[in-house]
C-alpha positions in Angstrom: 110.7 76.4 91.5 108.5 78.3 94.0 108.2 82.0 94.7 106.8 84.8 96.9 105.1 88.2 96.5 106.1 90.1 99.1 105.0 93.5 100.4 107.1 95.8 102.7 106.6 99.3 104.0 109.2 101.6 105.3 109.3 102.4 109.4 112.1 104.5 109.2 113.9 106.9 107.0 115.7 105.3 104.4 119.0 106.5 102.7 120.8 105.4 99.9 124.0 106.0 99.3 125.1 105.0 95.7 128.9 105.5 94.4 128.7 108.3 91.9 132.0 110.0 91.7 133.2 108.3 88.2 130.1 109.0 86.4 129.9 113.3 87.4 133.5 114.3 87.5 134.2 118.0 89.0 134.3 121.0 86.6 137.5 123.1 86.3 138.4 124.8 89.7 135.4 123.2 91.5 136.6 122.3 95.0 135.3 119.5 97.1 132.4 121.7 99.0 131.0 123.1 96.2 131.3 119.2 94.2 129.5 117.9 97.4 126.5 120.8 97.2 126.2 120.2 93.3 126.0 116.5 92.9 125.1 114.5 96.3 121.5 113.8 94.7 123.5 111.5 92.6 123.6 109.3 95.5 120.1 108.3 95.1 119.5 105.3 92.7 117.3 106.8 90.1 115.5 105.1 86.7 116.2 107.7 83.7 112.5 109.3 84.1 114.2 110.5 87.9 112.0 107.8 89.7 113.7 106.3 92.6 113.9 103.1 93.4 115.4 100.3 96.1 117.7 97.9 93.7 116.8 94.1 94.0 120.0 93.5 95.2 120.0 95.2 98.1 116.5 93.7 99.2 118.3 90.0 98.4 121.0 90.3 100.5 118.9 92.1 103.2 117.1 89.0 103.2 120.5 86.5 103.1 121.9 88.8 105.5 118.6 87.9 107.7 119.6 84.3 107.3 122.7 84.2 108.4 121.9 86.5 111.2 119.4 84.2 112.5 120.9 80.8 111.9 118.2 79.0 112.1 118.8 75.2 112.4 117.4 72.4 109.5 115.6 70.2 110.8 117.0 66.8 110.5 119.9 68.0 109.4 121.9 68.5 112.8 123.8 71.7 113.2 123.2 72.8 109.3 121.1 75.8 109.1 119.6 78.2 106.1 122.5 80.1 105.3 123.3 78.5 102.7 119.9 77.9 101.1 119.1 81.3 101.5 122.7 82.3 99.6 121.9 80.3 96.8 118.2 79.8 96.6 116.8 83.1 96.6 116.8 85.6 94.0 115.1 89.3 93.6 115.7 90.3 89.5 113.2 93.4 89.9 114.0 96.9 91.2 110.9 98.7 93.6 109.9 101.7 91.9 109.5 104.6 94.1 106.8 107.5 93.9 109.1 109.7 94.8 111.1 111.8 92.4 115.2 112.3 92.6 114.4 115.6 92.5 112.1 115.6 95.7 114.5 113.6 97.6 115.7 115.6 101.0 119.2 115.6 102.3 120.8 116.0 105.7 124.2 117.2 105.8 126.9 115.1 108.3 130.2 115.9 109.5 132.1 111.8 108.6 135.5 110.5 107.9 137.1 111.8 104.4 137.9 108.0 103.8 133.8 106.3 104.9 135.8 104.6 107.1 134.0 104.5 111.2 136.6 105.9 113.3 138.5 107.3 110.5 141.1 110.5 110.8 139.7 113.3 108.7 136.6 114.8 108.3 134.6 116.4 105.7 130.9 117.6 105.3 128.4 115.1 102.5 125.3 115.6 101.9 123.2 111.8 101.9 119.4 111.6 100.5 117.0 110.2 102.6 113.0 109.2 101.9 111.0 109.9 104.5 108.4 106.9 106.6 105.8 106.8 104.7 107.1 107.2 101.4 108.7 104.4 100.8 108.2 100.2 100.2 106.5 98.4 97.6 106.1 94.9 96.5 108.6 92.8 94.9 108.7 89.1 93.9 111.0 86.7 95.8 112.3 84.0 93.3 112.8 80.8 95.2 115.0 77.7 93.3 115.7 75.7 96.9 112.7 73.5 98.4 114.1 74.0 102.0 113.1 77.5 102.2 109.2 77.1 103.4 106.8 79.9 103.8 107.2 79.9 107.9 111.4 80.3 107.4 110.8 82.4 104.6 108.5 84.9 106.8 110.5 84.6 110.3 113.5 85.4 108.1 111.9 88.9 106.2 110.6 89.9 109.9 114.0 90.2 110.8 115.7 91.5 107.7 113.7 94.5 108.2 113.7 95.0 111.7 117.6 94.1 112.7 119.4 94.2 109.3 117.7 96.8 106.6 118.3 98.4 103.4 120.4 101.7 102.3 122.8 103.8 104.9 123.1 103.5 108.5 120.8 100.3 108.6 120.4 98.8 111.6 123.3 96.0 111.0 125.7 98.9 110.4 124.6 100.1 114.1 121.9 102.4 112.0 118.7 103.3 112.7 117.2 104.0 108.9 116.0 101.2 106.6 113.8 99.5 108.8 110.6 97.9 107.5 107.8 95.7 108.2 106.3 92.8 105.6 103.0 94.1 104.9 101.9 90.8 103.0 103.6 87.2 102.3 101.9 85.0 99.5 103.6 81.9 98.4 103.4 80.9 94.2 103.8 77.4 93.0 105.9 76.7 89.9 102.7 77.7 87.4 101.9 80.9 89.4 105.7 81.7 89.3 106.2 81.2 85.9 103.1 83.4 85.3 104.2 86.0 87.5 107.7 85.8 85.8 106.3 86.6 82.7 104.3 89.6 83.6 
């Protein structure tokens, strides 16, 4: 077993969008606008001290996403590419604290479909958080359990999981233009520096 430190930083907004409405319900006689204005911070993903932070798993399969995206070819192995080793050869346990508080967090009101469906029928006003560029990114340690993944696939697929796929709402793959970001730094681990790292 192998792994990677990586570091990103963000170079665009980035919005989260968590699902919230089972865990605040609406107070008696609240109607949907005055719901929306009290609780759409809950859409940020916040630790219980109100730090935010960008959930492994959405950095994992920003980086599978990549993968698939690109396609790239094994060699030696005729049409097979990394899909698959990415899928089930990468792993992210560890969220990337924020220094930015839920709080803080600034919010742009949009007119979208009722449903969250694109092109849907009717529309209401939300309210989604957004961290600004610049305020945003971190490192976080890539866990890597298949030997095909090298460091030169491993680093043309992260350039383009944060450039044409990225994190949070209206990324780039979902015809966004928030979540982008660049890899600051790469550094591969062997098994004994994983295993240390691990245990940190």
């Amino acid at each position: 077993m192998k792994s990677a430190i990586v570091e990103i930083v963000g170079i665009s907004r980035y919005s989260q969008g968590r699902a919230y409405q089972r865990d605040v319900q609406k107070k008696h006689k609240e109607n949907s606008e005055d719901y929306e204005e009290r609780t759409w911070k809950e859409r940020v993903h916040a630790k219980p001290d109100g730090k935010v932070f960008i959930p492994g798993i959405a950095l994992s399969n920003c980086i599978k996403e990549a993968a698939k995206f690109l396609s790239i070819q094994v060699p030696g192995k005729g049409k097979a590419t990394y899909t698959k080793h990415f899928d089930a050869g990468i792993n992210i346990f560890d969220d990337v604290e924020l220094d930015v508080l839920k709080d803080d967090v600034e919010g742009e009101w949009l007119f979208v479909p009722g449903d969250g469906q694109q092109g849907g029928g009717k529309r209401v006003w939300k309210c989604f958080p957004f961290i600004e560029v610049g305020k945003w990114g971190g490192e976080f340690l890539i866990t890597i359990t298949d030997d095909a993944i090298t460091e030169d696939v491993l680093r043309t697929v992260l350039l383009a999981a944060g450039n044409q796929i990225g994190i949070g709402r209206w990324r780039p793959r979902n015809r966004g233009q928030y979540g982008r970001f660049e890899v600051k730094s790469l550094k591969f681990l062997d098994t004994e520096e994983t295993m240390a790292a691990m245990a940190v």
